[in-house]
C-alpha positions in Angstrom: 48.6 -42.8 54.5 45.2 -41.3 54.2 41.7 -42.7 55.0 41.2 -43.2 52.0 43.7 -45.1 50.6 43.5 -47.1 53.7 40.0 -47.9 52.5 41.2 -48.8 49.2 44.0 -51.1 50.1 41.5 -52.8 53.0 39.3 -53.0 50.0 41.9 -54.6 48.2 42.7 -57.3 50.5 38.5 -58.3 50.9 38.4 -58.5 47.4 41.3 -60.8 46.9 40.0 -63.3 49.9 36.2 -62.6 47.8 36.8 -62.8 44.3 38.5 -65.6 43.0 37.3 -65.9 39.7 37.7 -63.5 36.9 34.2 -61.8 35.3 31.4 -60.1 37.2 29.8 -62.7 39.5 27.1 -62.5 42.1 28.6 -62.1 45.6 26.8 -63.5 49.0 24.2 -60.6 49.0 22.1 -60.1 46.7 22.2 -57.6 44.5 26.2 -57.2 44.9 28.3 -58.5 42.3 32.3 -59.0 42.5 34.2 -57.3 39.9 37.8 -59.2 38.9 39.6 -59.0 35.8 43.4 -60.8 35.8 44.5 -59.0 32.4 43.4 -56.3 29.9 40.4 -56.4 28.6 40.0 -54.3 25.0 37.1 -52.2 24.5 33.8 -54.4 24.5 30.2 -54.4 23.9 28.5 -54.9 27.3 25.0 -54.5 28.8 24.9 -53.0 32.6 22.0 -53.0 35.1 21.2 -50.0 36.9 23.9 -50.2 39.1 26.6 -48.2 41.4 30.3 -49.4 40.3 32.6 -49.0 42.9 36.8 -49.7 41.8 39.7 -50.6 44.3 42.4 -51.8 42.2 42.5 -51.2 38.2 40.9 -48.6 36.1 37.4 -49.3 33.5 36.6 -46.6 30.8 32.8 -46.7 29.8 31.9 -45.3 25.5 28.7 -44.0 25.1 28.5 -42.2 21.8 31.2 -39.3 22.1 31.8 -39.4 25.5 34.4 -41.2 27.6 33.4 -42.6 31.7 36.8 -43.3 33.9 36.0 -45.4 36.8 38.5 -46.3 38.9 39.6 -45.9 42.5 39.0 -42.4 43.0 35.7 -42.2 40.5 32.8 -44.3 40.9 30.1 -45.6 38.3 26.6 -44.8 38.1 23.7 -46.3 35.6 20.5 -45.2 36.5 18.8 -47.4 33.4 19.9 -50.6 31.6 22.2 -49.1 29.8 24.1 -51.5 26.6 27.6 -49.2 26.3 31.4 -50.2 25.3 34.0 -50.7 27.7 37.7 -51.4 28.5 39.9 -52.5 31.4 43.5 -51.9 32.5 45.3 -53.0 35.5 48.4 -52.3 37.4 51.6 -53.5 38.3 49.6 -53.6 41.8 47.7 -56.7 40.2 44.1 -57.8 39.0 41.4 -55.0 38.6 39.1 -55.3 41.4 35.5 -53.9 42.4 32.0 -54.4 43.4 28.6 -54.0 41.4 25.4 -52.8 43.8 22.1 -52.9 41.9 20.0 -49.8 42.1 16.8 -50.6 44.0 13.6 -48.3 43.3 12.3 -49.4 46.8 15.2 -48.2 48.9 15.6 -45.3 46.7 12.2 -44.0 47.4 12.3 -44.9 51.4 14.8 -43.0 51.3 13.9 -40.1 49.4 10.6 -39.9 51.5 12.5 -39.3 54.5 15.0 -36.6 53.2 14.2 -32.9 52.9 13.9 -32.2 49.5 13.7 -28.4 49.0 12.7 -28.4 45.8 12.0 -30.9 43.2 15.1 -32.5 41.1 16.1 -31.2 37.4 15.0 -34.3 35.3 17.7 -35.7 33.1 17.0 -35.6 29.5 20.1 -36.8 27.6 21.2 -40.5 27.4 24.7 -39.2 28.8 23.1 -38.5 32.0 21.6 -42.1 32.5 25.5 -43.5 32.8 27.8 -40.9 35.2 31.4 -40.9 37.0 31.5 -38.8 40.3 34.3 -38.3 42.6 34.4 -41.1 45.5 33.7 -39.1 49.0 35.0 -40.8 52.5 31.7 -41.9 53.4 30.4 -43.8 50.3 34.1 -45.4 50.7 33.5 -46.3 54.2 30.2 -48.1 53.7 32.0 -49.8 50.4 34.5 -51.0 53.0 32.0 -52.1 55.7 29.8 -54.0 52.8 32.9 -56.3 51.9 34.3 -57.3 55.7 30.2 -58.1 56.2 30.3 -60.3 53.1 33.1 -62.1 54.6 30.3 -63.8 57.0 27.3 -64.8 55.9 25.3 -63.7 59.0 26.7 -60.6 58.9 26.2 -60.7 55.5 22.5 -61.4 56.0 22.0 -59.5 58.8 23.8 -55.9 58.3 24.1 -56.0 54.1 20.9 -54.5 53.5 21.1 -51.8 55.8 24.6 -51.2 54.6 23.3 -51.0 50.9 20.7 -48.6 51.6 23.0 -46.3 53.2 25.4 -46.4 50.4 22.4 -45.3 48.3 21.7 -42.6 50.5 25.3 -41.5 50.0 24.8 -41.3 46.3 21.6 -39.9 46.4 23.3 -36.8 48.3 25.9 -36.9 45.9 26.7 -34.7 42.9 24.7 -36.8 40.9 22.0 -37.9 43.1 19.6 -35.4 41.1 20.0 -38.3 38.3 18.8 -40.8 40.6 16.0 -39.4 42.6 14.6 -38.7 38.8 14.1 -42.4 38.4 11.1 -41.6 41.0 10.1 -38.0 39.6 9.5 -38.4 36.1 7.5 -36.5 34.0 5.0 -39.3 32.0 7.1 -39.3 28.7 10.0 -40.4 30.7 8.1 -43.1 32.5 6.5 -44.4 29.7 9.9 -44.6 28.6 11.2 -46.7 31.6 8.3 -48.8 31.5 9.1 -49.8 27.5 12.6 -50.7 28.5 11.6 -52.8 31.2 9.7 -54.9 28.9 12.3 -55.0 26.8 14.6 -56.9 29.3 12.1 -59.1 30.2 10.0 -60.1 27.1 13.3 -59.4 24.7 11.8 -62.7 22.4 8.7 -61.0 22.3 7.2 -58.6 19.1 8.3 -55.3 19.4 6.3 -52.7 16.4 7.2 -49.6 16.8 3.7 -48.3 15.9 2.4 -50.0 18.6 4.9 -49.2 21.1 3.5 -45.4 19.9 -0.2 -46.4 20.6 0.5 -47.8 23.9 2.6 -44.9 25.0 -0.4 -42.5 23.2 2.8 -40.6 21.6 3.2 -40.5 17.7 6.1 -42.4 16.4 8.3 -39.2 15.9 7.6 -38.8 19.5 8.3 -42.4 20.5 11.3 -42.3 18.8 12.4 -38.8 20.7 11.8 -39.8 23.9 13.4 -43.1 23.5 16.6 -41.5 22.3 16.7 -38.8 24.6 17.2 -41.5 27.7 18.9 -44.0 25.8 20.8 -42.6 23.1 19.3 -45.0 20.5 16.5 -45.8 18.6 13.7 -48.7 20.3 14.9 -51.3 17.4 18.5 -50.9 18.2 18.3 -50.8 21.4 16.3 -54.4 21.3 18.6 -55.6 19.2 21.3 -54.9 21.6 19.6 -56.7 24.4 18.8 -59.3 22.3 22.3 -60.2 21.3 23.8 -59.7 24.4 21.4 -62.6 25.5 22.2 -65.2 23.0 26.0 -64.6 24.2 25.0 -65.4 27.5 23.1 -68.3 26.2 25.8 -69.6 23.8 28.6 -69.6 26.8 26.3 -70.4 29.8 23.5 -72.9 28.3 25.7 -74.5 25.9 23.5 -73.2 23.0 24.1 -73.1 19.4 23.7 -69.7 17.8 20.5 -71.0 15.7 18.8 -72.0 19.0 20.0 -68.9 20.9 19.1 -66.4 17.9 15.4 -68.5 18.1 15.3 -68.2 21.3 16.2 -64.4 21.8 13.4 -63.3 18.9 15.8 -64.0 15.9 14.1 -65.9 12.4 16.7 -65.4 10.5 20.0 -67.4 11.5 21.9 -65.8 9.3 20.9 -62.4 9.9 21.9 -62.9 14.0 25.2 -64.4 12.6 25.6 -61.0 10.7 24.6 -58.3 13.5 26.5 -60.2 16.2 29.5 -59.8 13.9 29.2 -56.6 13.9 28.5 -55.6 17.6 31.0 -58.1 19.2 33.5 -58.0 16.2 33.9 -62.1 15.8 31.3 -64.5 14.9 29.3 -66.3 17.5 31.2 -69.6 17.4 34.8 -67.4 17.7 33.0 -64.9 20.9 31.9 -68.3 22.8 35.7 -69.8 22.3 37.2 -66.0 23.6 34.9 -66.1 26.4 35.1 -69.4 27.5 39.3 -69.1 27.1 38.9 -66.0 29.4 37.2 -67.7 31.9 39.5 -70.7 32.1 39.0 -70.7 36.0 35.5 -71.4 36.2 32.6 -71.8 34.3 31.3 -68.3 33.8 28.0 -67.1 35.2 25.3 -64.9 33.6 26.6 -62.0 36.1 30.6 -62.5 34.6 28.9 -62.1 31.2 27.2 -59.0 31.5 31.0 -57.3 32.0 
């Protein structure tokens, strides 16, 4: 048996002793979430932070427009924005699919960079396709994914050597094949910024008043070049993309809080209950009374957090 599937299987057996519940729930460090699915999920809207996505049991394929992400045990997830794709599970005969979620933190990512030699500056990314990426797992990051889980099964160690064990697993990445995407997030040109900087707001004021002219005039871009820009890292327009997050909040609202969908469309920016009704529909493919019963029915175990929501 190789390292690596050694590292897999060890993997295996942290997560089972780790994750007992099904959905994407926060895990005894923060900013690591535990990934556990017990059946086949179909192919479903979700919204991802920037993230690495590391798989030891089960397979995930990621949609974004015409192309197709495999993440799995030998392939690991990147999101380098806030990224609202499609996805689907499988498992095995092996059992439940099983991984771990680290959230991208700008802080470490720039210590780091600051200390590497850099020999000359990164090509910036351009297209949405290169915000969401699938690279080959190498022994190291696989190591450090390994490490992170037996610390997590103490929380000292958890406290104590977690961090350190995150950053270095960001440091893998960043020397990765596609670590050029994620030292960009710190090299932007001021388009691209002024991009991150709108989505930002977007997750965190998503009930707020959103013109499009005056995202423009903040930006000081017209609104042909607003609406450029915006695609170019996101692969949507600023309205649909809102209207993603927006929904994708009610949900969490609806199944965590308890919410009706006239409160939780209020509460996300909606004033029209009818017309949330309609575009929920039509991302998630049920209304919002039949999504809170499928949700709630998948996570029979437990009352799901926001974390299990967001996957």
């Amino acid at each position: 048996m190789d390292t690596f599937e050694q590292n897999r299987r060890r993997m295996v057996e942290l997560l089972g002793q780790l994750a007992h519940l099904d959905g994407m729930r926060p895990g005894p460090i923060e900013g690591v979430r535990l990934l556990r699915s017990s059946c086949a999920c179909t192919r479903v809207p979700v919204l991802y932070e920037p993230s690495i996505v590391i798989v030891a049991q089960g397979r995930k394929r990621g949609f974004l427009h015409d192309k197709v992400y495999h993440y799995d045990a030998r392939n690991y997830l990147t999101l380098t924005v806030p990224m609202p794709f499609e996805c689907d599970t499988e498992i095995g005969e092996d059992g439940p699919f099983l991984g771990i979620g680290v959230r991208i933190d700008l802080a470490v990512v720039s210590e780091i960079l600051l200390r590497m030699e850099m020999p000359s500056r990164p090509t910036l990314v351009t297209t949405p396709e290169s915000t969401v990426s699938a690279t080959p797992m190498d022994p190291g990051l696989s190591d450090a994914a390994v490490r992170l889980l037996e610390c997590m099964t103490s929380p000292l160690d958890a406290s104590v050597l977690g961090p350190q064990i995150i950053r270095e697993m960001t440091y893998r990445v960043l020397r990765g094949r596609q670590g050029g995407a994620l030292q960009s997030l710190l090299l932007m040109d001021p388009s691209r910024l002024q991009m991150h900087r709108i989505l930002h707001r977007m997750h965190s004021e998503y009930a707020g008043v959103f013109e499009v002219p005056a995202l423009a005039q903040e930006a000081g871009m017209s609104i042909s070049a607003l609406h450029h820009h915006f695609k170019a890292v996101t692969g949507t327009s600023p309205l649909q993309y809102l209207k993603a997050v927006r929904l994708h909040k009610a949900r969490m609202m609806m199944v965590q809080d308890s919410l009706s969908a006239s409160i939780a469309a209020e509460r996300v920016g909606y004033q029209s209950p009818s017309q949330f009704s309609r575009e929920f529909k039509r991302m998630f493919g049920t209304s919002p009374i039949e999504e809170v019963q499928r949700m709630r029915e998948r996570f029979t175990q437990g009352s799901p957090s926001r974390e299990a929501l967001a996957g």
